[in-house]
MARKE-959606 format. One record per residue: residue in three letters; x, y, z of N, C-alpha, C, O in turn. Coordinates in pm, whole numbers, plus 50000, padded with zeros to 5 digits. Layout:
// residues N
ALAXYZXYZXYZXYZ
...
// end
This chain:
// residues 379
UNK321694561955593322194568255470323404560555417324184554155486
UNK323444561755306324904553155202326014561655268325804571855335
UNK327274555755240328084560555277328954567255181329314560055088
UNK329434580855181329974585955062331524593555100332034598755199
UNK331974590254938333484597554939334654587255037334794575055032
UNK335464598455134336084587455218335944579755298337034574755327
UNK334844574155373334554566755456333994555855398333984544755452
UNK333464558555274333124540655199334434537055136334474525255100
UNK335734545555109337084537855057337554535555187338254525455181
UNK337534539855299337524528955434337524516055441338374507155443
UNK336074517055443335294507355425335884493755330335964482355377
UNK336284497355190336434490955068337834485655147337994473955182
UNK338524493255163340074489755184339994484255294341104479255315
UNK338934480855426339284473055514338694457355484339304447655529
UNK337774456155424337164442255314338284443455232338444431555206
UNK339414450955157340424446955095341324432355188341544420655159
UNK341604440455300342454437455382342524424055479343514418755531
UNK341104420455486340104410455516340614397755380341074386555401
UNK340394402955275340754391855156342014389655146342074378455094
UNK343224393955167344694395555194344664385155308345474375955299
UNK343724385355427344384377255525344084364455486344794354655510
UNK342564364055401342404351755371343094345455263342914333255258
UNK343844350455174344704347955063344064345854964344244336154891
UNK342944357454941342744359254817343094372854764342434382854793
UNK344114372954690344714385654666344414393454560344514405654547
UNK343924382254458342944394254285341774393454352341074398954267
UNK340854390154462339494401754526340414413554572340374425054526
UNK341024410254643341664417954752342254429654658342034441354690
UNK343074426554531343484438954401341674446954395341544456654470
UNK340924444354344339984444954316339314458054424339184469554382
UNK338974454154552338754464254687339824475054656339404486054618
UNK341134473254666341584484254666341914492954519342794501554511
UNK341184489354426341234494454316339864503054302339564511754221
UNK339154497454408337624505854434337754513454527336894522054537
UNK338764513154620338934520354719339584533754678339354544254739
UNK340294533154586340794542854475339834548354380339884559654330
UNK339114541054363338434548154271337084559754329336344567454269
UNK337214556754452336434564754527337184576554607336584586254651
UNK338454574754620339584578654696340684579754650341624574454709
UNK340944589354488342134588554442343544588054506344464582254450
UNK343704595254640344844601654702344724594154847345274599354944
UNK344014582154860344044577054959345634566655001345854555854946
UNK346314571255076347414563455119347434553655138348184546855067
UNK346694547455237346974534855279346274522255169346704510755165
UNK345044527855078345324522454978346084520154872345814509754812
UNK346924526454831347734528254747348924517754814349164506854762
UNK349294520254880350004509054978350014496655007350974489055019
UNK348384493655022347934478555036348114472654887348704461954874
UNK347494481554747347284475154642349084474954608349404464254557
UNK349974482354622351224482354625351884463654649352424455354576
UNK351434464054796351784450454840351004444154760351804439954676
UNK350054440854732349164428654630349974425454533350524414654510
UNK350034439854452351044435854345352034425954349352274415554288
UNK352754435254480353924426054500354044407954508354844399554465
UNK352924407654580352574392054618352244387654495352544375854478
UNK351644393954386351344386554272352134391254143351744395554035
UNK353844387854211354664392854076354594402054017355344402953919
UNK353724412554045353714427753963354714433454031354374435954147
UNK355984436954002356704444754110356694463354029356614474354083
UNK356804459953904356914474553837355644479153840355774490953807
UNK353894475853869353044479953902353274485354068353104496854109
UNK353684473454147353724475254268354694491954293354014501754322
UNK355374492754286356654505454275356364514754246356754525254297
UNK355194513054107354554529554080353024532654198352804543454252
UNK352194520754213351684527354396352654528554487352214537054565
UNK353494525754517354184528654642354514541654636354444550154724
UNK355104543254460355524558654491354434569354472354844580954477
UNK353434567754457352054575454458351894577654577351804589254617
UNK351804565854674351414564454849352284573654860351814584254900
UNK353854573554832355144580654919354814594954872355304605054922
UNK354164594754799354224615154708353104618954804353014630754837
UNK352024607554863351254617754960351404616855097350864624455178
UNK352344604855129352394605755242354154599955321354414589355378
UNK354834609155299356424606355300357214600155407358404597055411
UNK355924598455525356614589855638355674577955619354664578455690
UNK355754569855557354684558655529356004548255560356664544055465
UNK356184546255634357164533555676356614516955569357424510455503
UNK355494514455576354604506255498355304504955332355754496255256
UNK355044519955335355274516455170356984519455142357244518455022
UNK357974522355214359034518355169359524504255233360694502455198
UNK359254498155279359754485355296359124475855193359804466655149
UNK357194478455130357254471855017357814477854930357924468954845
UNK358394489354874358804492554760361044486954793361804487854697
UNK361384483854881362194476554894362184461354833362954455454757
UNK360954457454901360874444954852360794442354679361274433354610
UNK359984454154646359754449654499360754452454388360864447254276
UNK361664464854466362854470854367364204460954393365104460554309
UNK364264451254543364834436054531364414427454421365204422854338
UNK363374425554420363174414354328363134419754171362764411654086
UNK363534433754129363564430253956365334435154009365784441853916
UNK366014434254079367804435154109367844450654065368434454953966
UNK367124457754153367584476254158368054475054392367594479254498
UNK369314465754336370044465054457370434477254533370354479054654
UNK371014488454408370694500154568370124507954593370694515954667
UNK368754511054557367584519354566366904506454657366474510154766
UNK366804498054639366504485754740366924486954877366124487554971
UNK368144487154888369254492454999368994506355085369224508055204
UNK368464515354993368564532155050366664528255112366224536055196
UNK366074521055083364344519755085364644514855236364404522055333
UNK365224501355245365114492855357366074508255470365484515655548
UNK366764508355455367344523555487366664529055553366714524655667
UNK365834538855539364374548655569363574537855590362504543055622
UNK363444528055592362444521555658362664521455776361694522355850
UNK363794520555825364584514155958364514530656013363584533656088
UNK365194537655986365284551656003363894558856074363864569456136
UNK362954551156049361604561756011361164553056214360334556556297
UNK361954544356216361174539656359359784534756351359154536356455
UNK359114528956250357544529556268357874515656373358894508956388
UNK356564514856434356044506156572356104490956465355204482656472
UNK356844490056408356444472656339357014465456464357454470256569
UNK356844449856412357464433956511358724439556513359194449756463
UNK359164430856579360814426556595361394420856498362424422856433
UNK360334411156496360754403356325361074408556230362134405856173
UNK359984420156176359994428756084361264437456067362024438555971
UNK361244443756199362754450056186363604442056199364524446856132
UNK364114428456261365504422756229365744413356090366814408056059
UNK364144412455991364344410255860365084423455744365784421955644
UNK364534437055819365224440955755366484446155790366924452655696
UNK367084445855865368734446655893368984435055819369784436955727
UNK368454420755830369164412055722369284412855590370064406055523
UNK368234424455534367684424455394369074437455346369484438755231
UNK369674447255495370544450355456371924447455422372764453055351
UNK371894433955516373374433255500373474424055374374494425455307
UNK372704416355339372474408755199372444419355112372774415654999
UNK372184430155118371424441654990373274449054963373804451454854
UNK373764450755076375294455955047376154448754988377004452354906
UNK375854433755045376734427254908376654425754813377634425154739
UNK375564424554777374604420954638374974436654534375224436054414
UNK374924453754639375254461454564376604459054497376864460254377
UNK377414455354597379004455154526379354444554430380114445354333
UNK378654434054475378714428654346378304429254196378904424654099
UNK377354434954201376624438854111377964460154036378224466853936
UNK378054459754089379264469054112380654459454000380744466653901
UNK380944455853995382094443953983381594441153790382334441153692
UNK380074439053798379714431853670380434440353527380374435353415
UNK381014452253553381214459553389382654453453439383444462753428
UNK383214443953481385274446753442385374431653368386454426653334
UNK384364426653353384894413453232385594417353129386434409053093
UNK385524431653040386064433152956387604438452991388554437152913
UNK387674444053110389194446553137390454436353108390194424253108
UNK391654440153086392364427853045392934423653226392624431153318
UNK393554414053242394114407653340395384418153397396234421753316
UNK395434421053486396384429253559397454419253672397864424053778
UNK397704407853635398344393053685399774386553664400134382253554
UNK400504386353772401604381153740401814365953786401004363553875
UNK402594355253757402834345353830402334345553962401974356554005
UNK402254335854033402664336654172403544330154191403594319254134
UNK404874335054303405764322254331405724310654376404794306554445
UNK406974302254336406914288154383406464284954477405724275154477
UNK406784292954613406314291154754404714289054729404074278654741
UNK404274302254692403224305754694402024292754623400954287254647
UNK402724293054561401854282754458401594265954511400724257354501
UNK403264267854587403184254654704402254252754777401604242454762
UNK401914261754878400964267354988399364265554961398464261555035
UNK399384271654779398124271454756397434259254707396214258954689
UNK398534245354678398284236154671397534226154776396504219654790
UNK398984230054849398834225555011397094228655056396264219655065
UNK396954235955068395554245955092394144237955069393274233955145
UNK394364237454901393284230054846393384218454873392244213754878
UNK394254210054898394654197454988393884193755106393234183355123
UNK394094205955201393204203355320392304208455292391324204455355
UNK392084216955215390594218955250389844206855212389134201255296
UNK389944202355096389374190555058388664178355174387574172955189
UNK390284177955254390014168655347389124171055448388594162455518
UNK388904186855459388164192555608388974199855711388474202555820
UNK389844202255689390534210255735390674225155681391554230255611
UNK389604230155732389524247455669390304254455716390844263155649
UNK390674251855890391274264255936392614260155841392914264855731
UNK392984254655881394794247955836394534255055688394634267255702
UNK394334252755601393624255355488393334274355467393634279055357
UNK392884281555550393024288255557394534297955567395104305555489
UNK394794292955708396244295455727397244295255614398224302755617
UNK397044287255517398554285855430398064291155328398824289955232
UNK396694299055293396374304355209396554320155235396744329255154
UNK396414320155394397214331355459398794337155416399064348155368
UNK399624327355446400614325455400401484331855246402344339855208
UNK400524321655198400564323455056400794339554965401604345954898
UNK399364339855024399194358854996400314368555082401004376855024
UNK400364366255229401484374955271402864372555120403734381255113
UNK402884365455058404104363254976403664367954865404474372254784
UNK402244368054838401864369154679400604378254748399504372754754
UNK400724391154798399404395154846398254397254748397154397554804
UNK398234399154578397944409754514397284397554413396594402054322
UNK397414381854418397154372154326396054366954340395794359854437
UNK394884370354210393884372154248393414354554206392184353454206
UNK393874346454185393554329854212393694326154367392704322254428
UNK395154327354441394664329254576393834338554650393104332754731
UNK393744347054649392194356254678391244350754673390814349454788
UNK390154343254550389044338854485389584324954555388574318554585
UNK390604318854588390534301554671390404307754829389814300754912
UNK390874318354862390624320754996389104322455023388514317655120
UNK388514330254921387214332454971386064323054956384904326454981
UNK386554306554898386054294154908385784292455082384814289755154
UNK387234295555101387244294955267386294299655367385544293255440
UNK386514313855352385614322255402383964320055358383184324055445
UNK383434315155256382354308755231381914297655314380734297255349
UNK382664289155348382564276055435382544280655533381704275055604
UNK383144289755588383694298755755382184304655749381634304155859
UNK381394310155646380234316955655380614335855673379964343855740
UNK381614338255604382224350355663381554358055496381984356255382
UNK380854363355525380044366255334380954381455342381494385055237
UNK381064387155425381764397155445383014399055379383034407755292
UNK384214391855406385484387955348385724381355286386924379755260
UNK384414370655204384354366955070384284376455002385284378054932
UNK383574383254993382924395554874384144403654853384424409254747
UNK384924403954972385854416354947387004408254887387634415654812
UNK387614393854892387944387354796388034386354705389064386854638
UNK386234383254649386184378754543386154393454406386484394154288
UNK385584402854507385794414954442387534419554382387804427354290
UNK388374412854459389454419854424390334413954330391114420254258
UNK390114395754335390744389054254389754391654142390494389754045
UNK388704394354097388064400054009388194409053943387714408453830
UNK388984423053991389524434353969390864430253924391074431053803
UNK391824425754002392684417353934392794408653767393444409753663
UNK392134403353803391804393553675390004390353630389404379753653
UNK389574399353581387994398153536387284381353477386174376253460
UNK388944377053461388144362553379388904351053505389294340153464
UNK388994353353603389344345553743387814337853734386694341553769
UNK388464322353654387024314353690386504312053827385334314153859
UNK387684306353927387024305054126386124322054115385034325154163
UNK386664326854069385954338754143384904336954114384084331854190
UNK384614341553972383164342653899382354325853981381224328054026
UNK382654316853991381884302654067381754309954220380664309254277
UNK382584314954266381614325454411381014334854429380204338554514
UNK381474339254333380954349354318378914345354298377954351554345
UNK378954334754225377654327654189376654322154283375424321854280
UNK377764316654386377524314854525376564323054627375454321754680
UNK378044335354620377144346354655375344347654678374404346554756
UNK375764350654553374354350454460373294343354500372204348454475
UNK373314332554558372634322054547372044322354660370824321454675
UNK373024324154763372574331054894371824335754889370704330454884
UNK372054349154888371064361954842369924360454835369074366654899
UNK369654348254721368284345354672368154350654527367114352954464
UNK369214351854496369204362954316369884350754196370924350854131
UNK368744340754206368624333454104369534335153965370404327753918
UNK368854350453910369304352353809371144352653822371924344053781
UNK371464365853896372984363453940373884351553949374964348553898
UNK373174346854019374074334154014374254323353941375144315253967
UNK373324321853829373264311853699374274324853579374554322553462
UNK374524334653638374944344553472376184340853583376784332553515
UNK376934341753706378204335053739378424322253701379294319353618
UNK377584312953765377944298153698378234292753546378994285153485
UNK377384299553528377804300653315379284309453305380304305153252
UNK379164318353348380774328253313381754315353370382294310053273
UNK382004311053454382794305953539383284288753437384344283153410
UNK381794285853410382174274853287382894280653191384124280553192
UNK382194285953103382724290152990384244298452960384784302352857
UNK384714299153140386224305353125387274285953164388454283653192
UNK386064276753144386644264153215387024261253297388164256753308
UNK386144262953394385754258153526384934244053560384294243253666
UNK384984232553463384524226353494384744215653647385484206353680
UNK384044220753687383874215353838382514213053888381524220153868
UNK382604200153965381294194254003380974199454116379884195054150
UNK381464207854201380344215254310379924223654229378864228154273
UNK380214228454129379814242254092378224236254016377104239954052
UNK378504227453920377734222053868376264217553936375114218253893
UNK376774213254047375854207154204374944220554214373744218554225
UNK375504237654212375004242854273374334251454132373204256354127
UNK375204251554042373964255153927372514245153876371514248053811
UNK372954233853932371664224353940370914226354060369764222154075
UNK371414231154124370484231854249369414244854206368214244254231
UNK370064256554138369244270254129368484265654019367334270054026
UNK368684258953926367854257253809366994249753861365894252153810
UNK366914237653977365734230254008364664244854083363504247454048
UNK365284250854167364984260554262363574264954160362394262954188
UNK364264272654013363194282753952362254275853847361454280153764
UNK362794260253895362024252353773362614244453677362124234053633
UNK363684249453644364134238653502364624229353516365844228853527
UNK363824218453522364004203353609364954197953479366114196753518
UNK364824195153366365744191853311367204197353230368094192353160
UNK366844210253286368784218853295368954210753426369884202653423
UNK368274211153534369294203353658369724192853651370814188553688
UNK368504185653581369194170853579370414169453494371374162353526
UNK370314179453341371594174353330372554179653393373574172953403
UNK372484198553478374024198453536374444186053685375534183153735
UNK373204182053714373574167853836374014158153775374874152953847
UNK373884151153653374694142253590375974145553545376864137053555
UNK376244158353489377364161953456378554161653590379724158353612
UNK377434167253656378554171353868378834152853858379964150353815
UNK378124142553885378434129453889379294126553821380294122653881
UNK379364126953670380254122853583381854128853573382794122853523
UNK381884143953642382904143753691383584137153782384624131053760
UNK382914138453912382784136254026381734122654145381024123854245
UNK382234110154052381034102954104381084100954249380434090954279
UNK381784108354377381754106854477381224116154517381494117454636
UNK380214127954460379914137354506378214139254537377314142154457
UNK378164136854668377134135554788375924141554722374974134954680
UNK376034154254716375134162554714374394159654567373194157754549
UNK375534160054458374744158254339373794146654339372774146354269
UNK374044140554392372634130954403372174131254463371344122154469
UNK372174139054547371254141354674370134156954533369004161854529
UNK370954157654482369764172254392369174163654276368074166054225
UNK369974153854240368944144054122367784141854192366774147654154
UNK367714132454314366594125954390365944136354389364864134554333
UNK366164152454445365434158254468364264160954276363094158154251
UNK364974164954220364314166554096363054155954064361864158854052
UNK363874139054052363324127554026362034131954156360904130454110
UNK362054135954279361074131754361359544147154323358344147954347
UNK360814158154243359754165254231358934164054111358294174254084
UNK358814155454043358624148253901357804134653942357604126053857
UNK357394133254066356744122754151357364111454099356494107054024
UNK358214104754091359364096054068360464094154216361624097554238
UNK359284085954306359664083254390361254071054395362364073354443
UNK360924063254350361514047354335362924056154272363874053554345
UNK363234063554185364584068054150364894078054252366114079654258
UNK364124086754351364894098554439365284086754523366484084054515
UNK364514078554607365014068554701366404059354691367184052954761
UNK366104064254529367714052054489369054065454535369994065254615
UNK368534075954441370134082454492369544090554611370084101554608
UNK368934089954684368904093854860369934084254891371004088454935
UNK369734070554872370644062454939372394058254873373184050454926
UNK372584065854751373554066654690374184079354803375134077254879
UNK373654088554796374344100954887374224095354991373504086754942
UNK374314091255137374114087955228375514074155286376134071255388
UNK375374069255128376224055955167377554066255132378564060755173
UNK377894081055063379344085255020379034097655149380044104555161
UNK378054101355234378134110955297376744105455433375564109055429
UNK377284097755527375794096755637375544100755711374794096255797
UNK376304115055707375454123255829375064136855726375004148955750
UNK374834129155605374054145855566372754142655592372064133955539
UNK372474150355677370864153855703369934156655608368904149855601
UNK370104164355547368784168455473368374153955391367284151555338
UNK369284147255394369274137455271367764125655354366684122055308
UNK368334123755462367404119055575365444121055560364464113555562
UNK365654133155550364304141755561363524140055402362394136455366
UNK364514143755345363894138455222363634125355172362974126155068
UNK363914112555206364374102255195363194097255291362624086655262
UNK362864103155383361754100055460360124102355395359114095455411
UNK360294112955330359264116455283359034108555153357964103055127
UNK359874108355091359504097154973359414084754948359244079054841
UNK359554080255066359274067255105358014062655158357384052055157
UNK357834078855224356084078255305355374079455186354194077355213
UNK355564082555031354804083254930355044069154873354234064954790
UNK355904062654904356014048654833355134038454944355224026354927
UNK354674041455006354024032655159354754027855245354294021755341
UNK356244030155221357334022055296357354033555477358114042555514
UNK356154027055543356334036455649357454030255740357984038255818
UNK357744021655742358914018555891359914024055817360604032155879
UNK360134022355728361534028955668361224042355685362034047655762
UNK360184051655634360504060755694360274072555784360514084655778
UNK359704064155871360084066256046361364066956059361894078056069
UNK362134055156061363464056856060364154067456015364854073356097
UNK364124072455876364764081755837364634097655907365514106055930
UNK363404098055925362414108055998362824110456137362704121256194
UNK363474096556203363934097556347365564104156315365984114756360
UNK366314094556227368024096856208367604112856225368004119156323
UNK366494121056089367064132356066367094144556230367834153856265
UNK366094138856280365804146256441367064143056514367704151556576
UNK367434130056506368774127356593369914134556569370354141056663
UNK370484134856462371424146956404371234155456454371984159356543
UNK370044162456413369624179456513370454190256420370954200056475
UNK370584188356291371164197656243369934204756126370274213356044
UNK369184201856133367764209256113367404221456199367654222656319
UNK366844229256132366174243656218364924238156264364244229056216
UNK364754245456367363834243956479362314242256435361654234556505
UNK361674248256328360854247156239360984235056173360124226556198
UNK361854232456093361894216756077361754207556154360814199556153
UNK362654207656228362474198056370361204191456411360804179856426
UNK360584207456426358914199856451358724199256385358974187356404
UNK358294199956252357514197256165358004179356105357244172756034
UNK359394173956152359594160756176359344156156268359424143856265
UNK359094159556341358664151756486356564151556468355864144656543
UNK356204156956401354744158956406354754147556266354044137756292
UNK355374146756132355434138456078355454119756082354854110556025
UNK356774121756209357204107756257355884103956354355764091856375
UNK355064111256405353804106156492352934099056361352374088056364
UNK352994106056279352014105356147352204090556117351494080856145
UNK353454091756047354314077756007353584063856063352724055856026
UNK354694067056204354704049456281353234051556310353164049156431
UNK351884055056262350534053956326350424050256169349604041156167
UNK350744052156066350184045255904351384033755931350994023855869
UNK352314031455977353474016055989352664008256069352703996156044
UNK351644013356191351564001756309349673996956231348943989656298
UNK349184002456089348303997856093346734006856096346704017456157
UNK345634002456035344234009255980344064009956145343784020056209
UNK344263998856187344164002956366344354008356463343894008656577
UNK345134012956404346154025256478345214041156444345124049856530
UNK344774042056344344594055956310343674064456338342554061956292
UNK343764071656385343044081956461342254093556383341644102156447
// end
């Protein structure tokens, strides 16, 4: 006999689920849109097509199944961690926050993984709320006095070493500084440069939040504030900081480096290129900006120009790694395999690659020196 009512939206939704693993996700929409249609009030469909969405950029489709799934079934651990995910990605940071929340809360049997992604998704989601918190005081006026001579000494001093590499020291007199000027929100927003480098996202935010409150048009701030951001993964955020942060005249070439870096990130290969020429033309000693041109030039298959400034960054900075890895690979597209083997080996030798990388250079460099040693070689 055919199978009728709920046991053929079973059915539908486990051939959904089947096309999901294989990564086809509009069949896979498709099953569970039949699985529904046989099974209006079925949960775990509503859930699966929830996630599809999600995977295919629908997040405001995705959000209204999740909350259909959640109206019938309120301990669905499933569907608030995707409806976390999807109310992250259009920036509803704390309904995002309260989701991952009750996800964690609810104990369902997921990985380890699963649950220690989302403790990370919280502690990223709390900063991201407060910052996002912060965005209405641009219009406030400046609440700012001088800072004193000392102070201003210190904070010189500061940016001095830090420059050189000396963070803690750098830290310290920025320490200093504030014990004298606690309340000055330019040292605040240079301290939490610090604490950015230190990796302390914690006592940046609360920084940058305050010299912000302080002074709403504090350009350092608004440029970490962007930072922040960037972290995060909130694209948008951090290009609406990097623009505020210019336009209060901030022209500075890391900043520039790193608004070229997010604009290559979402695509706009030629906003990056020009903020990487601009970071150069300030700053023609600055590593990275050409280390993000090459990257552009190489994603534009314009090998012969990433290779040129791979080796422009490298000769002003040679133990940046990544520069290595990339530099390897575009060379293996130019046929230049001994060269890059070499590069492929430097970047493993460093060891400042994640473990996933690592191998995935070490399985490369086999690749390599077997196309360097020859048609004879190849297996």
């Amino acid at each position: 006999m055919p199978l009728r009512g709920g046991r053929e939206a079973e059915v539908v939704n486990a051939r959904g689920l089947e096309l999901v693993f294989e990564g086809h996700l509009h069949a896979a929409r498709a099953q569970f849109e039949e699985a529904l249609r046989l099974r209006p009030d079925f949960p775990e469909a509503l859930c699966n097509l929830g996630n599809v969405h999600c995977e295919l950029g629908n997040e405001a489709k995705a959000i209204a199944h999740f909350d259909r799934c959640l109206a019938r079934d309120p301990g669905c651990a499933r569907a608030y961690w995707g409806r976390a995910r999807a109310r992250r990605a259009l920036r509803r940071y704390p309904s995002a926050l309260r989701d991952f929340e009750t996800f964690l809360s609810l104990g369902d049997d997921e990985e380890e993984a699963v649950q220690e992604d989302a403790l990370n998704q919280i502690a990223e989601l709390s900063v991201l709320v407060r910052l996002q918190r912060c965005d209405t005081l641009d219009e406030r006026a400046p609440t700012v006095s001088p800072a004193s001579s000392d102070a201003a000494i210190r904070l010189e001093r500061a940016l001095s070493e830090f420059e050189s590499g000396d963070i803690v020291f750098a830290q310290h007199l920025l320490n200093e500084a504030l014990d004298l000027h606690p309340h000055h929100p330019l040292l605040l927003a240079n301290r939490s440069s610090i604490q950015l480098a230190l990796g302390d996202l914690e006592a940046a935010t609360t920084d940058i939040l305050s010299a912000l409150f302080l002074d709403p048009q504090c350009d350092v701030a608004h440029a970490n504030k962007g930072v922040l951001h960037r972290w995060m993964g909130d694209a948008h955020g951090a290009l609406t900081c990097f623009d505020r942060a210019l336009a209060l005249g901030f022209e500075d070439s890391q900043l520039l480096s790193q608004r070229g870096t997010v604009q290559r990130e979402i695509g706009q290969h030629e906003k990056a290129l020009d903020d990487f020429n601009w970071a150069i033309g300030l700053d023609p000693g600055n590593a990275y900006a050409y280390y993000g041109r090459g990257l552009v030039a190489a994603d534009q298959n314009d090998f012969e120009s990433a290779v040129h400034d791979y080796d422009t960054a490298l000769e002003l900075a040679p133990d940046f790694t990544d520069v290595y890895w990339s530099r390897g690979l575009a060379r293996t597209e130019l046929g230049d395999y001994e060269s890059a083997a070499a590069d492929l080996a430097m970047y493993i030798e460093l060891g400042d690659g994640t473990e996933t990388s690592t191998l995935e250079a070490r399985q490369m460099l086999g690749v390599v020196r077997r196309w360097a040693e020859g048609p004879g070689h190849l297996h």
